[in-house]
N, C-alpha and C positions, 0 to 999 in steps of 0.2 A: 504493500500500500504506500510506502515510500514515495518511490518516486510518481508513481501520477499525482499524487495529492502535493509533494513537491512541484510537479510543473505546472498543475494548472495553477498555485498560488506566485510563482516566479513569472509567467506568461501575464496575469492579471499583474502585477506591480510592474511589468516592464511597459505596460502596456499604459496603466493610468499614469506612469510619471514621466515618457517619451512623449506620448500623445493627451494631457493632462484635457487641451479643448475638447476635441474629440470624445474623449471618455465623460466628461462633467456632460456632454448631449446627450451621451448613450443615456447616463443615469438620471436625466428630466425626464426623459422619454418613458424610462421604465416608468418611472414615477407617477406622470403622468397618466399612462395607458397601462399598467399591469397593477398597481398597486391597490389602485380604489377599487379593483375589481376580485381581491380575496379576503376584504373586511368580512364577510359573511360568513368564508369558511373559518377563518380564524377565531369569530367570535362563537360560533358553535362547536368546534372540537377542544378549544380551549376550555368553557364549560362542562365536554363531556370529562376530561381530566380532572377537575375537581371534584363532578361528581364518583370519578372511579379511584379517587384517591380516600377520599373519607369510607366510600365503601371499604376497599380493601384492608382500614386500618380500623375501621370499627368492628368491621363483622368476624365471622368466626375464621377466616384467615389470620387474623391477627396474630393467631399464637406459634405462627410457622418461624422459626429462627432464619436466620440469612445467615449461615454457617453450619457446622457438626453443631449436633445436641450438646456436644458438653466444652464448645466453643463459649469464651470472654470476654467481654468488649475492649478489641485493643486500644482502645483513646479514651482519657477519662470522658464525663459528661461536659465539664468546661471547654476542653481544648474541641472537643469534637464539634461542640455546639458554633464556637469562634472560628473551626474553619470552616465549616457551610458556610456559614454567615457570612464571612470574608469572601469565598468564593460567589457563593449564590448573589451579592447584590454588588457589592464593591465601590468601585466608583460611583457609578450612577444615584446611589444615596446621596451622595456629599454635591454632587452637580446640580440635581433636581431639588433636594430639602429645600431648599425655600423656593427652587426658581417655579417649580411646577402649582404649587398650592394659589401663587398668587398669578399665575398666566391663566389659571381656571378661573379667578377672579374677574383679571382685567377683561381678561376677553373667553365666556361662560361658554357652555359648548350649547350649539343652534337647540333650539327647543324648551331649552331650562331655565333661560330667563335675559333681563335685558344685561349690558355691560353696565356699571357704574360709572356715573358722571364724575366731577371736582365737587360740585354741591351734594353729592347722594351718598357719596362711597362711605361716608359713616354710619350711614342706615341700611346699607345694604348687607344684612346679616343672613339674609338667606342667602345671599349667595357665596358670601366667607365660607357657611355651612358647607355648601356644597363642593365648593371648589376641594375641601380638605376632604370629604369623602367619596369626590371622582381620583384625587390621588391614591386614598385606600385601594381604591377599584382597582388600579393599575400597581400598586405594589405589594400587593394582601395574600386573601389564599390561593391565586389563581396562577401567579409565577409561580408560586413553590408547588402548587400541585404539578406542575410541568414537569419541574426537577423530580417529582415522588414517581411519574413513571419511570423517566429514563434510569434513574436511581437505584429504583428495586426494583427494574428486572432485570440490569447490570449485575447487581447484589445476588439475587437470587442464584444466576446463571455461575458466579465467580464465586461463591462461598459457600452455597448451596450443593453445587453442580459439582464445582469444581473447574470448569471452564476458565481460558484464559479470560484476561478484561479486554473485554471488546463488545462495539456494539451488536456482532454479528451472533453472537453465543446468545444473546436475550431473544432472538429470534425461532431458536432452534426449534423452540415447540412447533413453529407454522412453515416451517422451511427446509427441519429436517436433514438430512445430510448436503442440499443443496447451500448452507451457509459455508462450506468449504471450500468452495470452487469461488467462481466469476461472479456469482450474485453479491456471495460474502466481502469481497473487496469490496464492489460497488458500494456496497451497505457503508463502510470503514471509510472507505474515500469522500464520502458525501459528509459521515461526520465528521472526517478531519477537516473537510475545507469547511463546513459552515462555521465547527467551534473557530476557526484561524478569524474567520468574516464577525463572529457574534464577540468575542474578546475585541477584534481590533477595532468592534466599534466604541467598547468601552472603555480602551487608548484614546480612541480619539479624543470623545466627550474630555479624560480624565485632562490631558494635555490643553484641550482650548480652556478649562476653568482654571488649570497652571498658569497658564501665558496670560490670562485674564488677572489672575491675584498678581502675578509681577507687576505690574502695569500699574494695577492697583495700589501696592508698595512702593513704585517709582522706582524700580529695580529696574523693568526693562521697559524703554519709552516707546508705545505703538507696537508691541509682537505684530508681526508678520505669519505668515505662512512660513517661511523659512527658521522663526525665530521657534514655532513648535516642530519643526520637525527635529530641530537640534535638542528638543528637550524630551521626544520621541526617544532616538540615537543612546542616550546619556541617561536615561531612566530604563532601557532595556538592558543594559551594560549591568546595571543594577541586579537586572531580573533573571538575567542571564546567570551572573553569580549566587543567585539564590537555588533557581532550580536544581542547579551540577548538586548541591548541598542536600537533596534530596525532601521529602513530607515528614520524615521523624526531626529534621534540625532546621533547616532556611522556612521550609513554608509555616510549622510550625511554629515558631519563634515569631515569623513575620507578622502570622495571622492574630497570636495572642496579643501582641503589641497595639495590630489595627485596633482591637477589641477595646484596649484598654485605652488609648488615644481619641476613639472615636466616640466612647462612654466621657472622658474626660469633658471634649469640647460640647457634647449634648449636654452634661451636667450643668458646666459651666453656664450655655445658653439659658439656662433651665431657669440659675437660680441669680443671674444679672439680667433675664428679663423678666414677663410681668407672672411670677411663678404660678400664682392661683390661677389666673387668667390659662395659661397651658395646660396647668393641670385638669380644671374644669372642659377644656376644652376637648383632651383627651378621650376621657370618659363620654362625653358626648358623640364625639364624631364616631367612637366604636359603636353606641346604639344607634345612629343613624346610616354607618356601614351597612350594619346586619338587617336594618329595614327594608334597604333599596340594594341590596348585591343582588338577587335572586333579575330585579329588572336591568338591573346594570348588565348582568352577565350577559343578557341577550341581546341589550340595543346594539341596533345597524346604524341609526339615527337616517334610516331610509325614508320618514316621514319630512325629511327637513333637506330632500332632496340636495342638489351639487353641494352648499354649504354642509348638510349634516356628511356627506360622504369625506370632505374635504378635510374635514374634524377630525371622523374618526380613520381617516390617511393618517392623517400627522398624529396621532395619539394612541389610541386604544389597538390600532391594525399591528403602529410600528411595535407598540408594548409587545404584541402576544409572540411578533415574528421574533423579537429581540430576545425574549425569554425562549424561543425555540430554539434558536438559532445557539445558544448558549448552552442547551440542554445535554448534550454530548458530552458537553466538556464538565461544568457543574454535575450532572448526573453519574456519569464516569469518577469524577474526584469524590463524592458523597459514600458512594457503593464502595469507591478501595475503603473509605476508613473506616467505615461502619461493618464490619467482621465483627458476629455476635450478637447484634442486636436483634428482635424481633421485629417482624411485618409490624405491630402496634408501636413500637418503641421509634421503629425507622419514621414514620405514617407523622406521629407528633408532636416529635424529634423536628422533622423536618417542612413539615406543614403548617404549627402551632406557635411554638416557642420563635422561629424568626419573622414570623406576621405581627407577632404582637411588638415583637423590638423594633419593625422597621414602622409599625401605625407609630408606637411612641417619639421616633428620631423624627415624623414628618408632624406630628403636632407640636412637637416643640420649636426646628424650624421653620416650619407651613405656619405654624400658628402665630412665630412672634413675628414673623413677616407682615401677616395679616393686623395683627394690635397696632403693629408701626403705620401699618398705612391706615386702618380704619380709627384710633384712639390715642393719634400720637402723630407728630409732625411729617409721616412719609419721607419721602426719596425713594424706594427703592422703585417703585412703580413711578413711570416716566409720562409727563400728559402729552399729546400732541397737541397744536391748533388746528392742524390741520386735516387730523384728520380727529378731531373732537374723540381722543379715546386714549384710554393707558397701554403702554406698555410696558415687557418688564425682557430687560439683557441677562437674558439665561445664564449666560457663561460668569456675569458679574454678581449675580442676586447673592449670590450669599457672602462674601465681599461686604457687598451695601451694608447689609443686615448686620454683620460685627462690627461696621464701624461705628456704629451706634452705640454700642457697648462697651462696659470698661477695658481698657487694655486694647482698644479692636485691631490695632497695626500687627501689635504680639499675636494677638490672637489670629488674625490672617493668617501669618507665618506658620503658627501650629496647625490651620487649615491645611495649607498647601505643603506641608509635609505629610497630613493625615493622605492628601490626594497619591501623592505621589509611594506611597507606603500602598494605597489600593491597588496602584496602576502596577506596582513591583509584585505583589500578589494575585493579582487577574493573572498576571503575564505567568509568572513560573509557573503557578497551577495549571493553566491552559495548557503552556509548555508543554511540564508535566503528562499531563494526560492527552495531550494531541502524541507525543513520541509513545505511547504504551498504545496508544491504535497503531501506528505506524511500524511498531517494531510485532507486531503481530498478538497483542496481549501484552507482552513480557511486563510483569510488575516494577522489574526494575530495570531500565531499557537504558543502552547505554549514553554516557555523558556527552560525547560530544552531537548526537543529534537532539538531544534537550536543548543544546546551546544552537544547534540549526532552528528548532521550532522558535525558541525565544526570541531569532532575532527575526524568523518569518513573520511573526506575531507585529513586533515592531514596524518590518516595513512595507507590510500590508494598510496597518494605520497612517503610515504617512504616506501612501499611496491614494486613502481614503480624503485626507489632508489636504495635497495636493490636487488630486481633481475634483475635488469640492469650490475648495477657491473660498471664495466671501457666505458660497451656501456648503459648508463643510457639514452642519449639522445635517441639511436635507440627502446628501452623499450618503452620509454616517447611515442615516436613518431609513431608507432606501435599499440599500445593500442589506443589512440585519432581515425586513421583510424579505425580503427577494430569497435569499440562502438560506431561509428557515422551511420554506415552500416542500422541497424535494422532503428533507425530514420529517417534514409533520405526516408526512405517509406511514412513515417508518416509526414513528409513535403511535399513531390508532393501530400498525400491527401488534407492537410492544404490549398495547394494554392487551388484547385479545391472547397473548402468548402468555404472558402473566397469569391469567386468568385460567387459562387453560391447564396450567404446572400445579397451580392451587389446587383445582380443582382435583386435578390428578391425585396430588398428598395428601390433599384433605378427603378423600374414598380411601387411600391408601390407612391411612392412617384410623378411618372409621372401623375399616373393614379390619385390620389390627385390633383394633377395641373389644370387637364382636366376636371376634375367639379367643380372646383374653378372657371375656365375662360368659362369654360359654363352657372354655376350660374353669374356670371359678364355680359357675354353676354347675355343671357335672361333679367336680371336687365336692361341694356342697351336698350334692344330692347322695351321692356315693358315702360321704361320712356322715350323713342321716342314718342310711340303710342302717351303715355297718352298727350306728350306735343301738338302731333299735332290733338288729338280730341280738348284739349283747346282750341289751336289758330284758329279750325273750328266753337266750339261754339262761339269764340269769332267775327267770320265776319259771321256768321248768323246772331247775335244781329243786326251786325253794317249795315243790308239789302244787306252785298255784294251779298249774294246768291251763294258765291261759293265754292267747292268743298275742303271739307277736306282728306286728305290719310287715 
């Protein structure tokens, strides 16, 4: 799997940074005409995952181990939880925390209400409301259901099975000895290049909110394009030295750090902004979550014709493709480390405990975003005159947001170290796990193609960079749908093959029970007998003369 999945990612980066025009047409184009045309699939089989995710972890699969019976969970509960966590969202937390809550704000999505004016935006609380629980929508239980298939039936297949780690062994229930041959590659090739496409977008993202906080600290005056590809270069370098270091010391270390750096700077927000104000807000936006997810999960926003389709292009489509597209790699990293755990422990482990930490990080920054602009002097949200409406510089929003705040220069700086600690973690882990498809399985595949993946990883992102241009984010965002497309096929198989192996252990395992408690009950019946032939020899002796059973 090697080398195709090397050439078509070497071919695509020669190709976007020799012919950068050319390629930024291709990717309007796509955009354009391919994109608005799979919000529908996306937004129904993304649903069907979380509904086959809580099934599998509730119901009576739950008790099936993802290893030998008398297998141990090799990662404590802390380290394990911090690197999902670190893996599963990464950058994208720290990009989007405040920019996303209040772009829901300035500009609501078609149907749900008007934008806020300069006179109104203090009284527009329904739509503060809303904005923070169409962010839940897009980062709750419906990405990490994504990760729960690809996860455990990688797990199942590798600890269960015994199979090498690869996507194509999850398959085996529906494919049979055919994942050996030509199919099985293609299976492998297709997640190696999306996980390369679904990381490098999260380089990207992480690098323009880098180049953004320089700029911001008068470190570097105006970045360029040029100015993030060199911070691209110099932060894979990085990542590249972590990977060779292996998941028990670099990514580990790196990840528990994220954890504690990333809790630090939320704490901090927490309790230098308006503390009750977040906290209440918290707990509300989770009961207004869980009121409207069930309509969330379905809307098309088809009733709100070109504008609602245009919405859910730029949002809800690119979310589910970007969590697809990612799911190889995340799902693949979850499965190596989770040896030991049960289908219920995997299930809310991985579905539960990091929904409730990332709703937390976006009401704290969603929320103090919002106090600032609606109960407090604003800036971060920008007015036009001309075109009478707010808007808010994604890459800057959280920037704004600390500079309000005690210490906010400092506090920047600890920002854009948190980013940059993400972007060295997406990367080695990706790595990681793109070189263990690539070297056929092998758990621990050798060092110098970890250091080919890490810097593929890198300059594919600045490749994205590059023929993007001034729309680097619509590139970014674009490519993630597009390369998540061919996989999501290969996840509605996953879930059916999962199902089908349960189903297999779970008869297997019935059907063991039922001649256990049959061998118990014969035993039973048999030491009845024998007691009560005794107790009849025993009043023959005694001349009763009477009758034994």
């Amino acid at each position: 799997m090697f080398l195709p999945a090397a050439g078509i990612i070497l071919a695509f980066v020669l190709y976007a940074t020799i012919f950068p025009g050319n390629a930024k047409d291709v990717i309007s184009d796509i955009n354009s005409e391919v994109v608005g045309s799979v919000g529908w699939y996306y937004t129904a089989i993304v649903a069907v995952f979380v509904v086959f995710s809580l099934w599998v972890g509730i119901g009576h699969f739950g008790d099936i181990k993802l290893g030998k019976n008398e297998d141990k969970a090799e990662f404590n509960l802390g380290s394990w939880l911090a690197m999902l966590f670190a893996a599963g969202m990464g950058i994208g937390l720290v990009f989007w925390g405040v920019a996303e809550p209040l772009t829901h704000f300035a500009a609501p999505r078609p149907g749900v209400g008007d934008a806020p004016d300069q006179e109104t935006v203090s009284q527009a609380a329904e739509q503060a409301q809303q904005s923070l629980v169409q962010t839940f929508m897009h980062w709750g239980f419906h990405p990490w259901a994504i990760y729960v298939v690809v996860g455990l039936a990688v797990a199942y297949a590798v600890h269960r099975k015994g199979r090498p780690v690869s996507i194509r062994w999850a398959l085996e229930p529906v494919l049979g000895d055919r994942v050996k041959g030509g199919l099985g590659n293609a299976i492998d090739v297709i997640a190696i290049v999306g996980t390369l496409f679904g990381v490098a977008t999260s380089l990207g993202l992480g690098v323009m909110q880098i180049s953004a906080g320089l700029d911001f600290l008068d470190w570097v005056d105006d970045p360029s394009t040029t100015t993030q590809v060199v911070l691209i270069i110099l932060i894979t370098l990085v990542a590249t030295i972590s990977v060779v270091t292996g998941v028990k010391k670099g990514i580990k270390w790196l990840s528990n750090l994220n954890m504690g750096l990333a809790g630090s700077l939320m704490i901090f927000v927490l309790i230098a902004g308006p503390t009750l104000f977040l906290l209440n807000e918290f707990v509300t936006s989770i009961g207004a979550y869980l009121q409207n997810v069930v309509q969330l999960s379905f809307d098309t926003g088809a009733m709100q014709g070109e504008a609602g389709e245009a919405w859910q292009s730029g949002w809800t489509t690119f979310y589910w493709g970007w969590w697809i597209s990612w799911a190889p790699f995340v799902g693949i990293f979850i499965a190596r480390i989770s040896r030991g755990r049960t289908v219920r422990e995997f299930v809310l482990g991985v579905l539960l405990v990091p929904t409730l930490l990332t709703f937390f990080w976006f009401a704290i920054f969603g929320g103090a975003g919002l106090y600032r602009e609606m109960f407090s002097s604003g800036g971060i949200m920008s007015w036009s005159d001309t075109d009478e409406a707010f808007s808010v510089d994604t890459n800057n929003a959280l920037f704004a947001l600390l500079d309000t705040l005690p210490g906010g220069a400092f506090v920047a700086g600890v920002a854009i170290l948190l980013i940059v600690l993400f972007f060295v973690t997406s990367s080695d882990s990706g790595s990681y796990v793109v070189d263990m498809l690539a070297s056929g399985g092998d758990p621990n595949p050798p060092k110098w193609s970890r250091v080919f993946w890490a810097v593929a990883e890198g300059a594919v992102a600045a490749a994205l960079i590059i023929a993007g241009g001034s729309d680097s984010l619509v590139a970014l965002q674009t490519m993630a749908i597009l390369i998540a497309l061919p996989f999501s096929f290969i996840m509605l198989a996953m879930c059916y093959a999962t199902i089908k192996e349960f189903r297999r252990e779970r008869a297997v395992y019935l059907a063991h029970q039922r001649r256990v408690q049959t061998q118990e009950l014969t035993e039973k019946v048999a030491a009845a007998i024998d007691a009560g032939n005794g107790d009849g020899d025993s009043g023959d002796t005694g001349g009763s003369g009477g009758k034994t059973l």
